[in-house]
ZAMARGU-4260 file (C-alpha; in steps of 0.2 Angstrom, whole numbers, plus 5000, padded with zeros to 4 digits):
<rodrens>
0) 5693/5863/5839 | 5678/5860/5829 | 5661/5860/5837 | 5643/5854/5834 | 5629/5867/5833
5) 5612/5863/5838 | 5600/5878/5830 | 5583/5877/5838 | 5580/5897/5837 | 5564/5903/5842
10) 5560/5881/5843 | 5558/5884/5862 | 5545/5898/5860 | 5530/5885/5850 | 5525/5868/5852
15) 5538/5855/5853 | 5527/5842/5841 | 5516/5844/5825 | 5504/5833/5817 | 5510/5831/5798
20) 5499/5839/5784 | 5497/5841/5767 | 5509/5858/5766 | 5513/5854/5751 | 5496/5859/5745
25) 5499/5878/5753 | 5515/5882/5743 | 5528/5876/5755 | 5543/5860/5756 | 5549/5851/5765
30) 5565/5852/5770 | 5575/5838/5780 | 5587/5841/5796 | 5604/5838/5793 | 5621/5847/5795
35) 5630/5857/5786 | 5649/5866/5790 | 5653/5885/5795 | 5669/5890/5799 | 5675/5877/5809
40) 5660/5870/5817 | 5645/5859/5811 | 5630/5862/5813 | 5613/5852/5815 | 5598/5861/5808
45) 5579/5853/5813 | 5567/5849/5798 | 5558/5863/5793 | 5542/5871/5780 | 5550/5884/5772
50) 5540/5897/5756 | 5549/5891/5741 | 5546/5909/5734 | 5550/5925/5742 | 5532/5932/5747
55) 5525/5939/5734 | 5515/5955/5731 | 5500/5946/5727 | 5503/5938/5743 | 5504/5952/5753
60) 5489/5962/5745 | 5479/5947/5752 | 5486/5948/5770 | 5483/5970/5769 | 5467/5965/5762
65) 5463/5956/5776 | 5468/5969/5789 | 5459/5981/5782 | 5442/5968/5782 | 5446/5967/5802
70) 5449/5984/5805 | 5465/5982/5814 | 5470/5998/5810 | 5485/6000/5818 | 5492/5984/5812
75) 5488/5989/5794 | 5498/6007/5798 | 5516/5995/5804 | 5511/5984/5786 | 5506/5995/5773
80) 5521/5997/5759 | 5531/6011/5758 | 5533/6011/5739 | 5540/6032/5740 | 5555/6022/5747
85) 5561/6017/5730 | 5565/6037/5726 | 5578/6034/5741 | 5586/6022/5729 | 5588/6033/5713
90) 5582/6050/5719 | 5592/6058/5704 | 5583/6044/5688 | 5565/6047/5684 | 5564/6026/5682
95) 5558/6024/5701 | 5544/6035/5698 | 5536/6022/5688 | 5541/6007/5702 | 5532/6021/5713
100) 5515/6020/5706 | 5514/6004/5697 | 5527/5990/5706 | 5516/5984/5722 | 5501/5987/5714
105) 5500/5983/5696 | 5497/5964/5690 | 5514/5965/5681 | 5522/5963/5697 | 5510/5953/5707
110) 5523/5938/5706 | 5537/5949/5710 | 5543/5951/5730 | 5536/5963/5741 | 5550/5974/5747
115) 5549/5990/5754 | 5541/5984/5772 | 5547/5984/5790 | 5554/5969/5796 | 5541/5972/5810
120) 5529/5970/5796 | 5537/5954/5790 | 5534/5946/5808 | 5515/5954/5808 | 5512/5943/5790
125) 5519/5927/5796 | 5507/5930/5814 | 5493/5933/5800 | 5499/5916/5790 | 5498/5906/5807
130) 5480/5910/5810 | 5476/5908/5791 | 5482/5890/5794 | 5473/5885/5809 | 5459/5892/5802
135) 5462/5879/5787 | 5468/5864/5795 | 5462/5868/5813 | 5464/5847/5819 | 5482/5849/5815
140) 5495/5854/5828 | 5511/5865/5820 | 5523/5879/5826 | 5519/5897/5821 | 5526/5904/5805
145) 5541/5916/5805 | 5556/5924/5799 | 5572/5909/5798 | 5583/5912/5808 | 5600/5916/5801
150) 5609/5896/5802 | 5592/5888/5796 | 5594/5901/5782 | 5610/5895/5777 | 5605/5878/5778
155) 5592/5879/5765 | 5601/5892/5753 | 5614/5878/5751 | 5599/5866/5747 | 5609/5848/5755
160) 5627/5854/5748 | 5636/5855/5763 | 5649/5869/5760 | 5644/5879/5743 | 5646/5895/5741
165) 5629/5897/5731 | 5613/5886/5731 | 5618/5878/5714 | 5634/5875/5721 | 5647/5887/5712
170) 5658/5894/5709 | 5655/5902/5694 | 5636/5912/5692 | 5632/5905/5673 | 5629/5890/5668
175) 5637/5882/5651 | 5627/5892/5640 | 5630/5908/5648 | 5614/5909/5657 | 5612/5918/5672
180) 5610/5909/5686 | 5602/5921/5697 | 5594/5941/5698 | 5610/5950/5702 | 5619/5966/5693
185) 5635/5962/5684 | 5647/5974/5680 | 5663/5975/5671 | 5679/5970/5678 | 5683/5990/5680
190) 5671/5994/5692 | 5677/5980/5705 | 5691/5984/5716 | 5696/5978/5734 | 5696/5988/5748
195) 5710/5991/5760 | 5703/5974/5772 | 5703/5964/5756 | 5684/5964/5755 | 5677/5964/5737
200) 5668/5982/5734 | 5659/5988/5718 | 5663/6006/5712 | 5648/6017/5712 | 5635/6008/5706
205) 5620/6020/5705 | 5630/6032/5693 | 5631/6018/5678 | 5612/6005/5683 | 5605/6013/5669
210) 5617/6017/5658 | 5611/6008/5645 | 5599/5998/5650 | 5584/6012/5654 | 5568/6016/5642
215) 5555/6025/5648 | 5542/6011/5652 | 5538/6003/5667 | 5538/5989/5659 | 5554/5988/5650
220) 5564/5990/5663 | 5564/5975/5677 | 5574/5977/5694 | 5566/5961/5703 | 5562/5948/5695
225) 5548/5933/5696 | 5551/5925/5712 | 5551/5907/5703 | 5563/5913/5689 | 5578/5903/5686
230) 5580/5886/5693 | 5577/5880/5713 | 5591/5873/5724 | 5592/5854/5730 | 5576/5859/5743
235) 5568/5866/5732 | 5569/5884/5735 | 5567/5898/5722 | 5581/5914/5722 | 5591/5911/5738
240) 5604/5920/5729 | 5600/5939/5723 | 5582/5945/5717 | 5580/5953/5735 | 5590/5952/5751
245) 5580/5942/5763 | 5576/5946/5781 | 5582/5934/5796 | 5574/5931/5816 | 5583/5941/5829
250) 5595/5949/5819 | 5598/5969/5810 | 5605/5960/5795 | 5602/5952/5777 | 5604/5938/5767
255) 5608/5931/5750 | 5613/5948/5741 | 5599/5956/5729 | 5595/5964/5711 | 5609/5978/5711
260) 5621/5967/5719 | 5637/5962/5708 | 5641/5943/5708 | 5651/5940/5722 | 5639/5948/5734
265) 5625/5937/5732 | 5634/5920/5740 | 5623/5907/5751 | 5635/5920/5764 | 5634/5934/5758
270) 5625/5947/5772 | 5623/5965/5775 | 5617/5978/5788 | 5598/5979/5788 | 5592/5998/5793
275) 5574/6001/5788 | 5564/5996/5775 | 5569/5996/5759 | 5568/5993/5736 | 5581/5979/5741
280) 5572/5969/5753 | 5560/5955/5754 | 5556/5940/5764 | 5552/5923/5768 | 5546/5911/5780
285) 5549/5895/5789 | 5538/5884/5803 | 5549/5872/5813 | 5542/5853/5812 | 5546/5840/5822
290) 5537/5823/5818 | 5525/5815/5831 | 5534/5798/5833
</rodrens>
């Protein structure tokens, strides 16, 4: 039997109205309630602001910044990036060693996602973004900024298509010209198999990621790439598929597949286990709104 879903996740914890202002103007849309299906249910997701970026590193380096101008040290210790994190990755390749040094800092990357951070941290910038935006627009009544939660993330990958496998709809990951369609790895043919529940599984991957691709310079050699490459989705979102996974409210898990993922694993569904901080992931955020009538 099919059911309806009502996701108001987290709704229950902010304000229940919020005067309307000009969001547009701090980098954020507008997205609309509606439905969408899963599995056999449908469900009904409330209107939203969501970042049509992933946040950037200039981004962040403004909220550290800030931190650091308060002296809310111990908030600044849970923040600060990890960037040793991306010799976990590839401890065997010298190319990290550049990503090391130069990716959070240098202005090559400053439009590139942060990754590397705690989900804990994530929560901790979107407390900082709140307060940045009563500070701005302190007449104006809206819910606190945070992580989505994993329906309203969904919801918005899919961009008002209501049962596509990615934001652009699908299936294919190129469009007629051959073009990529998102930052994801592909791989030969040979290198996918199937494991023994059916689930699609690429072989080894870190033995052949720079194969042929690696040069000795930090900036030959792009793993993420600029949060508003390639095209937005119907809501006008940016890389809901691959680039970085992105982190979710309340849940140990990752969406939307990331820069080393092959083509299948980037879906509008696609999910994995989310441990620690990590080269792979980044995040995004979302304030609920619900119009005064």
């Amino acid at each position: 039997m099919k059911r309806i879903v009502f996701v108001a996740a987290l709704v229950l914890l902010v304000s229940f109205t919020a005067k309307k202002f000009k969001m547009k103007k701090e980098n954020l849309v507008y997205i609309p309630a509606g439905t969408f299906y899963l599995n056999e249910d449908t469900i009904s997701v409330m209107s939203m602001y969501m970042s049509p970026t992933e946040v950037t590193n200039a981004e962040y380096r403004l909220f550290l910044n800030d931190l650091k101008k308060q002296g809310r040290h111990n908030d600044l210790k849970i923040a600060m990036v990890d960037s040793l994190l991306w010799n976990q990755l590839y401890p065997n390749i010298s190319a990290p060693q550049h990503y090391v040094k130069h990716y959070f800092n240098n202005p090559v990357f400053s439009d590139h996602p942060v990754v590397n951070i705690s989900n804990e941290a994530a929560n901790l910038y979107c407390v900082w973004y709140t307060k940045q935006m009563l500070a701005k627009y302190p007449e104006s009544n809206f819910n606190d900024f945070r992580l989505p939660s994993k329906l309203e993330w969904i919801y918005a990958a899919r961009g008002g298509l209501k049962n596509s496998p990615y934001p652009w709809g699908g299936p294919g990951i190129r469009n007629q010209e051959g073009q990529h369609l998102a930052n994801y790895y592909e791989v030969g043919d040979h290198y996918i198999r199937k494991d023994q529940q059916g689930n699609m599984m690429v072989l080894n991957p870190k033995q052949f990621r720079f194969s042929n691709e690696y040069t000795n310079s930090v900036f030959t050699l792009t793993l993420t790439e600029h949060v508003k490459a390639f095209n937005v989705n119907g809501y006008g979102l940016y890389n809901m598929s691959g680039n970085v996974n992105e982190m979710i409210a309340g849940d140990a898990r990752v969406m939307g597949g990331d820069w080393e993922s092959c083509g299948h694993d980037i879906r509008v569904m696609s999910e994995k286990e989310y441990i620690r901080a990590n080269p792979l992931t980044g995040f995004r955020i979302v304030s609920t709104y619900i119009p005064v009538r």
